[in-house]
N, C-alpha and C positions, 0 to 999 in steps of 0.2 A: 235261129236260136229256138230250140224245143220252148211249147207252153208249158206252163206252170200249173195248166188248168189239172193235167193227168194229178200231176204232181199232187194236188190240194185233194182231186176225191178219192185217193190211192191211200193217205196217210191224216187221218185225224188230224195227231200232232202237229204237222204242221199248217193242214188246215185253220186248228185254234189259233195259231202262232200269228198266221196272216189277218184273224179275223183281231186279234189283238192288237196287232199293228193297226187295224182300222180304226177299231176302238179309239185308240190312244190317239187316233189322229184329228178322228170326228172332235174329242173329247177339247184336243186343245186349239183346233178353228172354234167351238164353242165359248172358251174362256177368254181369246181375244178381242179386246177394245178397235173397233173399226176407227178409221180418222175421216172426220169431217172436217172442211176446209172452211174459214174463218177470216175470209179478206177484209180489209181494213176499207173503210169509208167516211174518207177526211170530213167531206160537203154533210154528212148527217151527223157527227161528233160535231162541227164547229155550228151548227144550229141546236143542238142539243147543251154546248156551250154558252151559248149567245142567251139560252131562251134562263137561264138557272140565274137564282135572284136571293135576298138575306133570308129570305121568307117562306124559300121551299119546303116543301115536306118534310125532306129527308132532313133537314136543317134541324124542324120543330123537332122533329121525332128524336134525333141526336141528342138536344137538350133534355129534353123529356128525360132518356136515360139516363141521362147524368145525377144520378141520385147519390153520387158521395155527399156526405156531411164535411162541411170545413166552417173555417171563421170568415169569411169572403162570400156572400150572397149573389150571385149574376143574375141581373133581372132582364130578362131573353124580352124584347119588343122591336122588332127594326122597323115599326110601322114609325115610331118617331125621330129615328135617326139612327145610326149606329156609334153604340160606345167602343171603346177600347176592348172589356171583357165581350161584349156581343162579338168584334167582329174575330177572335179567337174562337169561339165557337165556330162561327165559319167557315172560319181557315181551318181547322179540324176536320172538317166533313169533305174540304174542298181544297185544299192544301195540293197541287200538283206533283210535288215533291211528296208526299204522305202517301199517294196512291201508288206510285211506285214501292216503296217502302213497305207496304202493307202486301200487296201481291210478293216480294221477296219475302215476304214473311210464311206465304199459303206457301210458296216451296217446300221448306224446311216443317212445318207443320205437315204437306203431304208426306216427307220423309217421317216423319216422326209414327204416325200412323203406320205405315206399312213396314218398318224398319223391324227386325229382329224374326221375321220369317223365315222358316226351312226353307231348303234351295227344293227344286220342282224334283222331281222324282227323273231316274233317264232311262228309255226304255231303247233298247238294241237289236239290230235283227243283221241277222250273218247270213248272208246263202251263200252258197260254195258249190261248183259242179266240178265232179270227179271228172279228167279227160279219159281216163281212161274206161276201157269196155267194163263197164260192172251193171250190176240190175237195178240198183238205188246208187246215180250216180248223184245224186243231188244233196246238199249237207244245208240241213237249212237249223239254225239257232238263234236262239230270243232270249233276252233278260230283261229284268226292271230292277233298278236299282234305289235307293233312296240311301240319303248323307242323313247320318245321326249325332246330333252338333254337343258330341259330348265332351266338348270342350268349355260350355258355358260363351260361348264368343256371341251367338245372338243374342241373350240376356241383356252384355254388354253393348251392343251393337244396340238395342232399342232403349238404355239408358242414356247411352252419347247423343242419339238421336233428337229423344226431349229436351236434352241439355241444350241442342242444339238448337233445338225452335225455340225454347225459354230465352238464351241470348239473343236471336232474331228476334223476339218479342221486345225486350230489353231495348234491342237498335231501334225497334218503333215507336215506343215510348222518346227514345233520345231524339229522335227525329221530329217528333211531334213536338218536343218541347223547344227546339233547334228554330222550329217554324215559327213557336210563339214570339220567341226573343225576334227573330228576323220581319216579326212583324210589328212587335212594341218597336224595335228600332225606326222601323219605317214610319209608324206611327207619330214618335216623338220629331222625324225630322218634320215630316209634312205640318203636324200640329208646329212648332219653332218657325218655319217658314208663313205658315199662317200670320202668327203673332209679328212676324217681321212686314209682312205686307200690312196689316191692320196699323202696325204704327207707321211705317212709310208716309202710306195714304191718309194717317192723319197729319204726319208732320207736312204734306203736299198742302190740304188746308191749311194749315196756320201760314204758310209761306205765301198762298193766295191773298187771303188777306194782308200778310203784313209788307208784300209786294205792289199791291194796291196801293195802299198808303204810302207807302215809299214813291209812288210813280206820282203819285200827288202834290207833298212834300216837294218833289223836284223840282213838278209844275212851278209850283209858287216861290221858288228862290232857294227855300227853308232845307233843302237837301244836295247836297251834291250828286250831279246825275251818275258819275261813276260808283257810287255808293249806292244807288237805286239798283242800276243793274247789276248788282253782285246777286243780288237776292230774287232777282228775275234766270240768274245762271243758276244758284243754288235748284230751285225751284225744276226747270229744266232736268238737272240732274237728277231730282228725288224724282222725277217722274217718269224719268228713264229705269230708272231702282225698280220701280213698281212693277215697269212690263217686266223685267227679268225675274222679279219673286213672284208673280202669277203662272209667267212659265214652269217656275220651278214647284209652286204650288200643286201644279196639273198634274205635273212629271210624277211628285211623290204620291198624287192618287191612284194616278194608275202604277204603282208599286204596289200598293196597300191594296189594289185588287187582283194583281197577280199573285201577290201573295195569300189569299184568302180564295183564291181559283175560280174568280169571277170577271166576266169579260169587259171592256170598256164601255158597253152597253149597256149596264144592269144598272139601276136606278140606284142609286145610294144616297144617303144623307149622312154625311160623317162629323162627329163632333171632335173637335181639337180636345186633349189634353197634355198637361207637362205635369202631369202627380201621378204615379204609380203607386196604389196601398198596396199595403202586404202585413200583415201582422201573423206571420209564421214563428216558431222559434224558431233559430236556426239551430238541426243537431247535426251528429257526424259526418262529412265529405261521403265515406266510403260506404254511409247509409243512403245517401239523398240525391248526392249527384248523379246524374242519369246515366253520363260517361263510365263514371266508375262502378256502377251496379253490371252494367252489359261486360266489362271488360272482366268483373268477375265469374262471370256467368261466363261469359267465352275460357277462365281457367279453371272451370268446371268441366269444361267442352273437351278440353285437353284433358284432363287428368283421364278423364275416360276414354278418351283416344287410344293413350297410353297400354291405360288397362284393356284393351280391345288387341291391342298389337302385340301382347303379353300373350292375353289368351289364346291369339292366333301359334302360338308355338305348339298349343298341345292339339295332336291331330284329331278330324272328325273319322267316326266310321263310314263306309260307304257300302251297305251290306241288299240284298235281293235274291230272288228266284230266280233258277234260270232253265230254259228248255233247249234241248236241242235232239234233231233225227238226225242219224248217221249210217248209213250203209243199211238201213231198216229198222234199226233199234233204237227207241224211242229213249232218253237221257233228262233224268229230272235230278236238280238238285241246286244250288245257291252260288253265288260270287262274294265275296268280300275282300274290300280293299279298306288301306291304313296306312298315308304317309309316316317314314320314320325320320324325325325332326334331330338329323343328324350333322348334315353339311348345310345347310340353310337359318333354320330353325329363327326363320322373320328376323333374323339382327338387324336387317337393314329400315324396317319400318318401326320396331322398338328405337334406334337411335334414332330412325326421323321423328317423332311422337316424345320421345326425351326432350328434344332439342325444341321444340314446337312448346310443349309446356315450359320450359324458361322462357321463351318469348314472351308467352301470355303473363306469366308474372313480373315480368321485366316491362310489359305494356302498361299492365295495371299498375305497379309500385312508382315508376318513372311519370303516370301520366296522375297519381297521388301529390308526388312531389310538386308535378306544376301546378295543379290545381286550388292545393296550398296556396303557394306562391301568388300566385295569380288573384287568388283572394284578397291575399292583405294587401296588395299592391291597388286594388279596386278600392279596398275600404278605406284608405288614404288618399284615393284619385276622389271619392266620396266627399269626404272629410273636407278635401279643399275646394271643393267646386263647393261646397254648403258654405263653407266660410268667406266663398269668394263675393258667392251669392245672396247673402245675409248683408257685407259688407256695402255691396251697390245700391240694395234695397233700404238699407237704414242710414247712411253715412252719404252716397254721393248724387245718390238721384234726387233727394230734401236740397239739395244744396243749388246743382243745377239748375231745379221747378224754380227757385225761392230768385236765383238769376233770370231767369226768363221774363218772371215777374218785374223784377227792377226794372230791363232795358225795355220792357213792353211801355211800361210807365213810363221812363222818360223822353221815350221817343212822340209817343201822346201828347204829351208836354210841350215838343218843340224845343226842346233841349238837347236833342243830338244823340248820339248813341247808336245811329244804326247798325255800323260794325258793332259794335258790343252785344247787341240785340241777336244780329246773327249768328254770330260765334256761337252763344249761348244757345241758338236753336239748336246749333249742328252739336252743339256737346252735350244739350240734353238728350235728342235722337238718340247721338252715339252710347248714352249713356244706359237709355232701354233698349238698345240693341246688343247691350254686355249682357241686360240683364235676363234678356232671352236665352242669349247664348248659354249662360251660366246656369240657367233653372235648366237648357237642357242636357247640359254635359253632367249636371247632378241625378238626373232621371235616367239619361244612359247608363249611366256607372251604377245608379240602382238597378237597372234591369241586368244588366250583367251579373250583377251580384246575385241576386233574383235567381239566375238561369245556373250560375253555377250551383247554388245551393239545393238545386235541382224543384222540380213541380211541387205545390202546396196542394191540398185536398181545397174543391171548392164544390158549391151547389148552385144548382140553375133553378128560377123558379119564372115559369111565365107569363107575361102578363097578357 
């Protein structure tokens, strides 16, 4: 095959033409992003895991930020324990589910950024050799091209985009607040389970002693031994209770540290509670709920989808310079091109972007209705757990203490009663064991409620 050298110092033009193609080459090896390789290393994430505690840096500095104003004060100190709002802060910084959430977020925020750019410019080079015998059998042509988006379509294209990352933003928020409830949850069992072992272990005392006495009593005539041993079985059994609610104690810490993204390692000192304040008012569902703000925000997303697949009907220009040598005679002059939106003209992407925005409205209005729903149905599960729990506390646990009392006395006496005595143990137990139950199914159904009427403003102040 003939060199190309003659060729380049015979004719200028296409000299330039080659030197442009260089150009244009150098230009775009210079604008490309190289890839560096980014292997994953388990053994220094889970020491880097291990070593992270309530009290880190990034923790303090978290709260620090938090300078919204609200009616709720968090007083950030986990040198003396951690509360419920402490370990929400946390779980915010460290939340394992959050850092995912957050990185899907950098996506759509990089699309947003770069979204509604002119497409690159295209530059072309023809060579062609005459076979046959001629003097200039060589045909060499160039152009550059550039797309003129006068359709308005990138405009649209980098408003969908923010739309975009605004709802991504939106799901981070939902997410965030998602983690909070999943963590008061966990929080209220572990605290209820506490409460359960703390009386357990005291009802295991009072049966110590009054098993004692019972085994005494028998000694001496004064008791029947089969009535001794009831309370020595009793006894047994509460202390079997015990090991299984310390189990289950442990179990629900390390929840409450997965969920706050800290390892079974890290020192903590957690305080039980069953009260959740909140002095919010509650306004609108379709203002406050976290669900319903993202799902409008995604028919945001849509409506400009729409408008994006609309505008794709109207064609861009495609116009440039163009050079070419032919048979010796040097050729200057332009290309232009212009789809005509005739047999196509995007129907098929206008109907899918129709059809995509009634979803979105149909997600949002439908997922309105339940949330409704769902509401009154909580403030009624509320209502009765408070009334259940008012009832145990004023009406049957006065009643039961006020028995225990009796058969405590009469068995002192030598007057008999041990069964009575007993009973009256197990059905006072039983009876602060409702009444755990009940203050926590009242604070569950507050935090749900809580969580649908979506995040309160609050401030962090540290001590």
């Amino acid at each position: 095959m003939p060199s190309l050298n003659p060729l380049i110092h015979n004719h200028p033009l296409k000299r330039s033409s080659l030197r442009l193609l260089a150009y244009a080459s150098l230009l775009f090896l210079s604008s490309c992003e190289l890839y560096h390789p980014s292997p994953l290393e388990p053994s220094s994430h889970l020491e880097s895991w291990h070593s992270r505690s309530a009290g880190d840096e990034s923790v303090l500095d978290f709260a620090k930020r938090m300078s919204r104003s609200g009616p709720d004060k968090v007083y950030f100190n986990p040198a003396d324990g951690l509360s419920l709002p402490e370990a929400e802060i946390i779980a915010l910084v460290y939340n394992p589910d959050l850092r995912i959430s957050r990185l899907r977020e950098k996506i759509t925020e990089a699309s947003a950024q770069h979204a509604g750019r002119w497409d690159d410019p295209r530059f072309e080079v023809n060579v062609l050799k005459v076979r046959d015998a001629v003097p200039d059998s060589w045909i060499l042509g160039s152009s550059l091209s550039l797309t003129i988006p006068l359709s308005g379509r990138l405009a649209v294209e980098k408003s969908r985009a923010v739309a975009q990352h605004h709802a991504k933003l939106a799901k981070v928020a939902e997410d965030e607040w998602q983690a909070i409830l999943e963590l008061r949850q966990a929080w209220l069992s572990w605290s209820a389970n506490q409460l359960r072992l703390s009386e357990t272990q005291q009802m295991v005392k009072s049966l110590e002693t009054i098993s004692n006495t019972a085994a005494k009593l028998a000694e001496g005539g004064e008791l029947p031994r089969t009535e001794a041993k009831l309370f020595t079985i009793e006894l047994q059994s509460r202390k079997a209770e015990v090991n299984k609610l310390k189990g289950q104690v442990r179990e629900d810490e390390q929840a409450i540290r997965s969920t706050m993204g800290l390892s079974p390692r890290a020192m903590l000192g957690l305080r039980p509670t069953m009260y959740l304040a909140d002095s919010r008012q509650p306004g609108k569902l379709a203002q406050t709920n976290a669900k319903l703000i993202r799902l409008q925000l995604e028919y945001e997303s849509a409506e400009l989808e729409l408008k994006r697949e609309i505008r794709k009907q109207y064609p861009d220009i495609e116009i440039g310079p163009s050079v070419e040598e032919d048979e010796g005679q040097s050729k200057i002059g332009g290309i232009g091109m212009i789809p005509i939106p005739l047999l196509n003209s995007n129907k098929g992407g206008i109907a899918t972007a129709k059809t995509q925005r009634e979803l979105a409205r149909a997600a949002f209005e439908t997922e309105l209705e339940r949330t409704t729903g769902k509401l009154s149905a909580l403030k009624e599960r509320l209502a009765g757990a408070r009334k259940h729990r008012i009832s145990l506390d004023t009406e049957l646990l006065p009643l039961v203490d006020e028995q225990v009392k009796d058969a405590k006395r009469l068995l002192e006496l030598g007057e008999g009663g041990s069964l009575v005595l007993l009973e009256s143990l197990v059905r006072s137990h039983e009876a602060k064991l409702q009444l755990i139950e009940a203050r926590n199914d009242e604070s569950r159904a507050q935090s749900e409620i809580q969580h649908l009427q979506g995040p309160a403003p609050w401030s962090v102040k540290i001590k």
